[in-house]
N, C-alpha and C positions, 0 to 999 in steps of 0.2 A: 650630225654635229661632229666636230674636232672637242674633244674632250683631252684634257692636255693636264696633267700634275707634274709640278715641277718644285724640288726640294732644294732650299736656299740653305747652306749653314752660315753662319755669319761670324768675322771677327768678335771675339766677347768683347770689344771693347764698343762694337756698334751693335750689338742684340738688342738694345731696348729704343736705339732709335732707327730701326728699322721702318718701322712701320709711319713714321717719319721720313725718311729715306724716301720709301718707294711710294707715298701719299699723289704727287702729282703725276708720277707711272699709273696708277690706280685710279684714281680720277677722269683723265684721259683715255684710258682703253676702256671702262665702262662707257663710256661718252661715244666708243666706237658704233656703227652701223653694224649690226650681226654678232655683237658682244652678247651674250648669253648673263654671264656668268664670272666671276674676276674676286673670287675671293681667298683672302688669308684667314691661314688659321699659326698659332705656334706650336711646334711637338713638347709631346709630356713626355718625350722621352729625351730625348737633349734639347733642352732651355736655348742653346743658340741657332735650332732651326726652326725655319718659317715652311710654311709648304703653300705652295697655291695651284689652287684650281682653277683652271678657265674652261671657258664652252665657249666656243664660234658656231656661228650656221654655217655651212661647209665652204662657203664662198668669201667668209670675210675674216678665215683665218690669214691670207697670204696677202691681202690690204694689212695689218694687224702688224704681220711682221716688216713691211716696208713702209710704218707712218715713222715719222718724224721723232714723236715719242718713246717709240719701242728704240728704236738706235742707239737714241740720247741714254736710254737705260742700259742699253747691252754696253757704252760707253763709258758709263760714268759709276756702273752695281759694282764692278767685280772689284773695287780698292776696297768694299767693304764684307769680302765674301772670307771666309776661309779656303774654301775648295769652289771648283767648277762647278755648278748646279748641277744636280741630275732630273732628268725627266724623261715621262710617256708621255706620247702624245698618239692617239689611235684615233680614224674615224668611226663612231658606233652609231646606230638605228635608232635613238632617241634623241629626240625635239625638247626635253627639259627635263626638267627632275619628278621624279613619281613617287608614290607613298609606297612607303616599305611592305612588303605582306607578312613578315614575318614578325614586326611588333605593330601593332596599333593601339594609338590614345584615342581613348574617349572623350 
């Protein structure tokens, strides 16, 4: 899989309609064929960043980055970013998400 985190900080003045914001980004890339995974979370450590995680199967990251959708996003995100995103993105040897060994619920 491409496993991919990438940290949004956003204007304060658009922090809380983010998730607003990037709703039809997020929509349509889960919608994609070899989408894994497409989620946001917000940091507890600065209130104006967003972080998100995606998973592709190794072949429909590079559909991903040339649909339609994604464009319109690299187009139309950054009026409401404070800084350039940053991200990893690595190929690694797992097909989903697995249980942790080191806590387990009962």
């Amino acid at each position: 899989m491409i496993f991919i985190v990438v940290k949004f900080e956003t204007k304060p003045e658009f922090t809380d309609q983010w998730p607003e914001l990037v709703a039809e980004f997020t929509a349509n890339t889960r919608g994609e064929e070899g989408n894994l995974f497409f989620d946001w979370a917000r940091s507890l450590d600065n209130p104006n960043e967003y972080v998100l995680t995606e998973g592709f199967a190794d072949d429909a990251a590079e559909a991903h980055v040339g649909s339609d959708h994604f464009k319109k996003a690299v187009s139309e995100l950054p009026q409401y970013l404070a800084h350039t995103p940053k991200i990893i993105s690595e190929k690694i040897g797992a097909d989903a998400w697995g249980p942790m060994g080191e806590m387990q619920v009962d």
